[in-house]
C-alpha positions, 0 to 999 in steps of 0.5 A: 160868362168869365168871373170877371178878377178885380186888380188895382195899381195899373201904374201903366195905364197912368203911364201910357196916357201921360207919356209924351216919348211914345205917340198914342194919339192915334189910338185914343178917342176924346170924350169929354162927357161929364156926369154928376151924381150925389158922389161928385162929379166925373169926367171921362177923358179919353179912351184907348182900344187895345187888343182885347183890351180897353184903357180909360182916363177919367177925371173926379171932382168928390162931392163937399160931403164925399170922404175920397182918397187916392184909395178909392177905386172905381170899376166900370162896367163896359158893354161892347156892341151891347155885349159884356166881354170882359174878364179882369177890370183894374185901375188905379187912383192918382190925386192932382189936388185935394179935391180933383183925382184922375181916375185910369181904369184897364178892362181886359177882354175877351175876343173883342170886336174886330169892328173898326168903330166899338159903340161902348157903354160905360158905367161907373157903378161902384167903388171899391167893388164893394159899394154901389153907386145909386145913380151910376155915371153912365157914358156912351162913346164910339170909339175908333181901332182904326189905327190899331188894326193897321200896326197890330201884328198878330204872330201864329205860334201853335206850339205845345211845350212841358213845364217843370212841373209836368204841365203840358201848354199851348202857345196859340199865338202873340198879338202886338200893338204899340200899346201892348203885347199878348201872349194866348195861352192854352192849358190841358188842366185847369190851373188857378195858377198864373202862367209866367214868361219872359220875352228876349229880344234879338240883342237879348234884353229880356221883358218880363209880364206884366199881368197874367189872367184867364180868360175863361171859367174853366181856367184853361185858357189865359192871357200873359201881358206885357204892357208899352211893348211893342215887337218891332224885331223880326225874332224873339225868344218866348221863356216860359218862366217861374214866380221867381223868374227861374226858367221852366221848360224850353224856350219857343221862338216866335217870328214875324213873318 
C-alpha cells in the first residue's frame, strides 16, 4: 500500500467549487448527507471525480463545547468500490461564521476505476491527522465520471530525458480534464525528491505545477499537477524545471493527436 502524504492549503479545491467562469457542474455529484456526532454536525455537499483524483465540499457546524478553527483540518478516508486508492489526502478550512466552516478536501489516487459510476465510501475520522474522531461521519455516495471521460484527453508521451543532475525519467503520458491536468512520471532510482515542471503553450504563456507526489512506496513513480488547467491547444512544451524554476534538461513536446 502507498504511504499516504498528508498536505493542507488546497486554496484550488475552494476555487474550482466556487468559480462561477468555469462550469464544473457536469462533473459533480450532489449529496446532501448530514451526519452528527459529539463533534458537530457535518454536511457533505458535493463531490467532484477527476483523474485520479477526488475533490470534496463539505460543510461543519462544531458542537457548543468544540474548540474549532479554520486551523483544524480534516482528512477523510475514501474507499472506491471497496478498495483504498489513495496516495496524498489535502484539504483546506474556510470560516463562513463563527460557528459554520466549509470544509474542501483533495484525495489524490492511484489508478482509479474507469467505471462510469464509483460507489464511495467516505469517512471523516480525525482531525488534524493526529486525533481520532470515536464516532466517524460516515457517508455512502455513487458518484458519476460520465462526463469526465467524455472531455479527458489522455496524451501518450513515452519519452526518457536526463536531468542536470544526472537523473534519467520517463515521461509516460499527461492526462487532461477540465479540472485538471497530470503529467505520469517514472524514475530509474528512488528520489524522495519532488519532480519539478513547467508546461508553455503555443503562445508561450508558461503554467507552473501545482502539486508533486509519488505515486507508489518505492518513490519511482509520481504524479506532477496542475490544478484548473485544461489543454485545449494542439501542442505544448513539457520543461523539466528546478525548485527554483531554473530549467533542468530538454524540453519534451507534447501533442494531441
Amino acid at each position: 500500500m502507498v504511504t499516504c502524504v498528508l498536505m493542507v492549503g488546497s486554496r484550488v479545491v475552494s476555487s474550482i467549487f466556487s468559480d462561477d467562469k468555469s462550469d464544473f457542474a457536469a462533473y459533480k455529484t450532489l449529496v446532501g448527507q448530514t451526519t452528527e456526532n459529539d463533534f458537530g454536525t457535518l454536511t457533505l455537499n458535493e463531490v467532484m471525480v477527476d483523474d485520479n483524483q477526488l475533490l470534496l465540499n463539505a460543510t461543519f457546524e462544531p458542537a457548543k463545547d468544540v474548540n474549532f478553527d479554520y486551523q483544524i483540518f480534516f482528512f477523510p478516508q475514501v474507499l472506491v468500490n471497496g478498495q483504498n486508492y489513495t496516495v496524498r489526502n489535502g484539504g483546506q478550512t474556510i470560516a463562513q461564521s463563527e460557528n459554520t466552516y466549509t470544509i474542501y478536501s483533495s484525495v489524490k489516487m492511484r489508478d482509479l476505476p474507469q467505471d462510469e459510476l464509483l460507489q464511495l465510501n467516505i469517512l471523516y475520522n480525525d482531525w488534524n491527522w493526529d486525533k481520532p474522531i470515536p464516532e466517524p461521519w460516515a457517508f455512502k455516495v455513487e458518484a458519476s465520471q460520465k462526463q469526465l471521460q467524455a472531455d479527458r484527453k489522455v496524451i501518450a508521451v513515452n519519452k526518457t530525458i536526463k536531468l542536470s543532475d544526472g537523473q534519467e525519467i520517463k515521461v509516460e503520458k499527461v492526462v487532461s480534464t477540465p479540472i485538471s491536468t497530470t503529467v505520469y512520471v517514472e524514475t530509474q532510482e528512488t528520489t524522495n525528491e519532488s519532480l519539478n515542471f513547467n508546461i508553455v503553450s503555443e503562445s508561450g504563456k508558461t503554467w507552473r505545477q501545482d502539486s508533486s507526489y509519488t505515486l507508489n512506496e518505492e518513490h519511482t513513480k509520481w504524479g506532477i499537477r496542475f490544478d484548473a488547467r485544461y489543454l485545449t491547444d494542439k501542442t505544448y512544451k513539457l520543461i523539466p524545471v528546478t525548485a527554483s524554476d531554473v530549467k533542468s534538461g530538454p524540453a519534451i513536446k507534447i501533442r494531441e493527436k
